[in-house]
C-alpha atoms as a printed R data frame, in Angstrom:
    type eleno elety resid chain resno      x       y       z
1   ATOM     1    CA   UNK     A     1 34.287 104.735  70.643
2   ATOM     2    CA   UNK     A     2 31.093 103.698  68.983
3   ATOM     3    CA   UNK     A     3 30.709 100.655  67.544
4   ATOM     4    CA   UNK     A     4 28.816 100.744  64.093
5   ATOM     5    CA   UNK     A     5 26.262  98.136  63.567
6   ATOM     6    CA   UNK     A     6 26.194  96.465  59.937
7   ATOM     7    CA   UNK     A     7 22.999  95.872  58.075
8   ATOM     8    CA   UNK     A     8 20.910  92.381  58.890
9   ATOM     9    CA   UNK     A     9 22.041  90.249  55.774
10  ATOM    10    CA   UNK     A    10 19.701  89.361  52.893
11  ATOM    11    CA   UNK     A    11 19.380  85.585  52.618
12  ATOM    12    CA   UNK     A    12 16.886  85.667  50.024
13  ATOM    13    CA   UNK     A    13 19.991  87.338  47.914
14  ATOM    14    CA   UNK     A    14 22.241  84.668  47.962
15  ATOM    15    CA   UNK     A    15 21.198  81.044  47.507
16  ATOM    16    CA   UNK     A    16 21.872  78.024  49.949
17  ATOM    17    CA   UNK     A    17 24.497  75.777  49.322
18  ATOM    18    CA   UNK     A    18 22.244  72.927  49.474
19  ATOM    19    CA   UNK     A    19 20.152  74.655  45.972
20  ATOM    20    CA   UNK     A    20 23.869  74.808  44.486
21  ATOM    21    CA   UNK     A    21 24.943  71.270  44.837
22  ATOM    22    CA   UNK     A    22 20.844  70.253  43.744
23  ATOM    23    CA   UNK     A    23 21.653  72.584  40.616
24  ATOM    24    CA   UNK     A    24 24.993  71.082  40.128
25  ATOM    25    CA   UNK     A    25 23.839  67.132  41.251
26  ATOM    26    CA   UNK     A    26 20.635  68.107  38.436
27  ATOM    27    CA   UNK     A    27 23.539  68.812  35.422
28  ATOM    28    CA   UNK     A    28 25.566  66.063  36.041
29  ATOM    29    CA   UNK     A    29 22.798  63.779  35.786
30  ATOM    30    CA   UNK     A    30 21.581  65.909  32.408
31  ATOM    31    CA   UNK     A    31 25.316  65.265  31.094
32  ATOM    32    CA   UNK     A    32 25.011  61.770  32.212
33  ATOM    33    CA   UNK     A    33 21.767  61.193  30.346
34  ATOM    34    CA   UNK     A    34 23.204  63.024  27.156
35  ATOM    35    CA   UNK     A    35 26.342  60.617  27.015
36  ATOM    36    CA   UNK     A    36 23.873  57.301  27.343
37  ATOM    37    CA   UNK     A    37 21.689  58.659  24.382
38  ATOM    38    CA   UNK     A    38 24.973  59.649  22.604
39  ATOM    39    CA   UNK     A    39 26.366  55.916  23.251
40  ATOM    40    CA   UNK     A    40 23.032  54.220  22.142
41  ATOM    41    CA   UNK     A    41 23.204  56.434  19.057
42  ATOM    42    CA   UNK     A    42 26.965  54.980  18.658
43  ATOM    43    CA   UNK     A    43 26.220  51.831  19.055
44  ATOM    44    CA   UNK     A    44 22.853  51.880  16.141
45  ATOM    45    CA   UNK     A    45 25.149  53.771  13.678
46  ATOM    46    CA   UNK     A    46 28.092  50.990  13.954
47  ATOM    47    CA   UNK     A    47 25.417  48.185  13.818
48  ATOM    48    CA   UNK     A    48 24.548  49.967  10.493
49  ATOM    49    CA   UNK     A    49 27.691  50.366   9.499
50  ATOM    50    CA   UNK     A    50 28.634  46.582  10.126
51  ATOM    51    CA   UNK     A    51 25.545  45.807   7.990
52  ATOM    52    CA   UNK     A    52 26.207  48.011   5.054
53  ATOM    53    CA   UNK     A    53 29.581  46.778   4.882
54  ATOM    54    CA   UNK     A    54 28.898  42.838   4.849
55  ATOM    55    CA   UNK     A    55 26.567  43.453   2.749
56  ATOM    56    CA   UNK     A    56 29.140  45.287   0.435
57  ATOM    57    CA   UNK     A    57 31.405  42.670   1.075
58  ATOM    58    CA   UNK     A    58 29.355  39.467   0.432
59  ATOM    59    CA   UNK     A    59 28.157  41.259  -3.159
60  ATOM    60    CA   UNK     A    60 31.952  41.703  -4.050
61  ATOM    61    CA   UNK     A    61 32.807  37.690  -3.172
62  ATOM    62    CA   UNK     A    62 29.653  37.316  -5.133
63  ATOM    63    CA   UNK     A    63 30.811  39.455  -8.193
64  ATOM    64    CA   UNK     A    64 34.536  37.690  -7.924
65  ATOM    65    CA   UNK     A    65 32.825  34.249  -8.123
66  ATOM    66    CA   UNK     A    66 30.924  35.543 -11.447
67  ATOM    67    CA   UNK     A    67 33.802  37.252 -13.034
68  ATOM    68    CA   UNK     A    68 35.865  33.565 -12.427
69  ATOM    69    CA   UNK     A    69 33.180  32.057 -14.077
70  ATOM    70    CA   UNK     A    70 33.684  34.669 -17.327
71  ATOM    71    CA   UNK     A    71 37.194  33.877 -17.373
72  ATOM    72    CA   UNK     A    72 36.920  29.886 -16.735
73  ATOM    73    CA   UNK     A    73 33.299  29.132 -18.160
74  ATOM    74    CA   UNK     A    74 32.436  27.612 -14.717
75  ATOM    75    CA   UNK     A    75 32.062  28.742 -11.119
76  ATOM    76    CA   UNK     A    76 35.014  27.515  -8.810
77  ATOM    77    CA   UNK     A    77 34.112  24.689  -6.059
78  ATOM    78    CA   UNK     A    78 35.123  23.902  -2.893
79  ATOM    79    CA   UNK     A    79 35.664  24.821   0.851
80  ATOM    80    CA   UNK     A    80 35.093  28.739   1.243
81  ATOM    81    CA   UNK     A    81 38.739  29.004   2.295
82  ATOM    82    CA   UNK     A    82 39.602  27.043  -1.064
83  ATOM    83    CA   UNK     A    83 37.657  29.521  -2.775
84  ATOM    84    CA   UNK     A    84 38.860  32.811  -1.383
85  ATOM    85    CA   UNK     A    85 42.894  31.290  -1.790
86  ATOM    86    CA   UNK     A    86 41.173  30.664  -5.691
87  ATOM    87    CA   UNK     A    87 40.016  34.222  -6.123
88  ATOM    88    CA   UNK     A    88 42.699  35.886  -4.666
89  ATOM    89    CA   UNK     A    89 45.244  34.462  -6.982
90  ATOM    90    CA   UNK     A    90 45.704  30.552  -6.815
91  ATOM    91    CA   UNK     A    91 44.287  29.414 -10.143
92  ATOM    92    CA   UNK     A    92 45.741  28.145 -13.627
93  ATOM    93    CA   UNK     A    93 46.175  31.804 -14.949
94  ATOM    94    CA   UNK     A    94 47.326  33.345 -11.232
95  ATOM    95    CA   UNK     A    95 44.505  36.180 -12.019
96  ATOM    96    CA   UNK     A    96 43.653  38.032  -8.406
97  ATOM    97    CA   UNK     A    97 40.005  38.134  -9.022
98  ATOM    98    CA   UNK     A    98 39.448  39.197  -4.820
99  ATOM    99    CA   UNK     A    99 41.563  41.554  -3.024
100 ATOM   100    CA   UNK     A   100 41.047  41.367   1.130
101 ATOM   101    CA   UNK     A   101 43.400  41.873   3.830
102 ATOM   102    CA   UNK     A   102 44.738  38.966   6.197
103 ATOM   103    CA   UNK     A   103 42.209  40.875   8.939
104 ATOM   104    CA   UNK     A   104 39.546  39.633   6.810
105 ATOM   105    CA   UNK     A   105 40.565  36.292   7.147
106 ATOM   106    CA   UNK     A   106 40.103  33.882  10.655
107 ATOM   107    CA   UNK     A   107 42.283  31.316  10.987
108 ATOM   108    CA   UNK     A   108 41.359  28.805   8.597
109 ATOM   109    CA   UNK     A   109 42.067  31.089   5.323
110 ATOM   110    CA   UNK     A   110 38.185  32.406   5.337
111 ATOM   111    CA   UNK     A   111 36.492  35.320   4.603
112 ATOM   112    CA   UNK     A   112 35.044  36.804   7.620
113 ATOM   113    CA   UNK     A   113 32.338  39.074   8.419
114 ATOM   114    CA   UNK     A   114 32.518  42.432  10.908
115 ATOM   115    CA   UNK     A   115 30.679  40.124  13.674
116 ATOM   116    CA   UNK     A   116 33.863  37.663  13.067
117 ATOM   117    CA   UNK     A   117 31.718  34.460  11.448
118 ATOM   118    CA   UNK     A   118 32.832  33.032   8.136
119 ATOM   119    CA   UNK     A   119 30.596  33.925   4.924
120 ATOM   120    CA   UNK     A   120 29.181  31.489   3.930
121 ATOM   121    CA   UNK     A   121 28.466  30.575  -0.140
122 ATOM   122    CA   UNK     A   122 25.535  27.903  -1.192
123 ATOM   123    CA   UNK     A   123 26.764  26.246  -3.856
124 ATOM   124    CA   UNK     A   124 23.575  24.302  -4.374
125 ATOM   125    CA   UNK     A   125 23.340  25.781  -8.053
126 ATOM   126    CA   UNK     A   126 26.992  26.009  -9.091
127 ATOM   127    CA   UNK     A   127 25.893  27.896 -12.070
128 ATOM   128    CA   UNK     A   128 24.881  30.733  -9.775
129 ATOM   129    CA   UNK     A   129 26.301  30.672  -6.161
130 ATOM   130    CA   UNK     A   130 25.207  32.124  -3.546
131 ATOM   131    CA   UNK     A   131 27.325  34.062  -1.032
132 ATOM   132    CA   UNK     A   132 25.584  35.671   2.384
133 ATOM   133    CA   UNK     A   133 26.820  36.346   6.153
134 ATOM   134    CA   UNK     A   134 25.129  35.030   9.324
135 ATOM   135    CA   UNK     A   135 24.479  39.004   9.975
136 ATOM   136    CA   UNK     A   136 24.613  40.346  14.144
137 ATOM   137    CA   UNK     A   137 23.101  37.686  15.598
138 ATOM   138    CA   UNK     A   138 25.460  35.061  14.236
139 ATOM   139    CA   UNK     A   139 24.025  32.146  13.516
140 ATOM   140    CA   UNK     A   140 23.730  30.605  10.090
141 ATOM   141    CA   UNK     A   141 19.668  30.950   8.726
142 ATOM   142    CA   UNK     A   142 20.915  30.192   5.235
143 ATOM   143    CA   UNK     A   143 20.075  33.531   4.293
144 ATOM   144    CA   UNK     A   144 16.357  33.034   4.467
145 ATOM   145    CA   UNK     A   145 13.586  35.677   4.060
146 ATOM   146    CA   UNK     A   146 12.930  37.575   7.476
147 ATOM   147    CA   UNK     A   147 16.209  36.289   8.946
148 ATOM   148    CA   UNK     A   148 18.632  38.722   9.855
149 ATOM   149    CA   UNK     A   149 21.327  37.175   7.681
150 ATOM   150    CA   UNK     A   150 22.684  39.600   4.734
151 ATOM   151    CA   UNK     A   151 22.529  37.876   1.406
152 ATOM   152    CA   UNK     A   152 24.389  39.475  -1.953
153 ATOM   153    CA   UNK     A   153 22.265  40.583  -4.191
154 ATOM   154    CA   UNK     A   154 21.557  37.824  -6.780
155 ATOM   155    CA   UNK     A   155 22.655  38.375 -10.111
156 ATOM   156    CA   UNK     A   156 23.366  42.187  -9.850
157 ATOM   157    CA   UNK     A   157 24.283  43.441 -13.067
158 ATOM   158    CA   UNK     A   158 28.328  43.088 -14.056
């Protein structure tokens, strides 16, 4: 019996394993990648999100505060958690001038922000407060220019 010899084999046909696992190694780290810029994209779009929102938020206390003031004739005073109990129902005429949910609220009956801080209302001019939130970094610039804190707008049209 004679034996029948098979052809030499083509390497250059088939590619190594070790140019597979490169190949797959190179799309993992490609899908890796992706997901980081995907994260970092999150992350900008909630900041702006949290932004638009307290900014939405502090011109609404703002615009409660002014529409107290049409009922009334004056601006309520007090603590901010005395005011937001005042707007939201506990005054002479039980009017709900504010409408938030107990989320909104820490502890102590405030208003919070989306970073968690209380907003905070200048009451320096009671004829026209001022309401603002300490913004993402948190702390309290009272709302000055260039500071990151998010002031209402003043006196936007009723």
């Amino acid at each position: 019996m004679k034996t029948q010899e098979l052809p030499p084999q083509d390497n250059r046909s088939k590619p190594s394993r070790k140019w597979i696992y490169r190949g797959m190694a190179l799309i993992v780290v490609v899908l890796i990648c992706g997901s980081l810029l995907r994260a970092g994209e999150v992350r900008v779009l909630r900041e702006k999100a949290n932004e638009v929102r307290a900014r939405d938020d502090a011109e609404c206390f703002s615009k409660a505060l002014d529409f107290y003031a049409l009922e009334y004739g004056y601006h309520p005073e007090g603590s901010p958690s005395d005011l937001l109990r005042t707007l939201r129902g506990d005054n002479k005429r039980k009017i709900i001038f504010f409408v938030c949910t107990t989320r909104s609220m820490n502890a102590s009956g405030e208003f919070i922000d989306p970073w968690g801080q209380p907003y905070h209302i200048d009451q320096s001019d009671p004829s026209s407060p001022r309401v603002y939130s300490s913004g993402p970094n948190r702390l309290d610039e009272h709302g000055a220019k260039g500071s990151d804190d998010i002031v209402a707008n003043p006196k936007a049209a009723l």
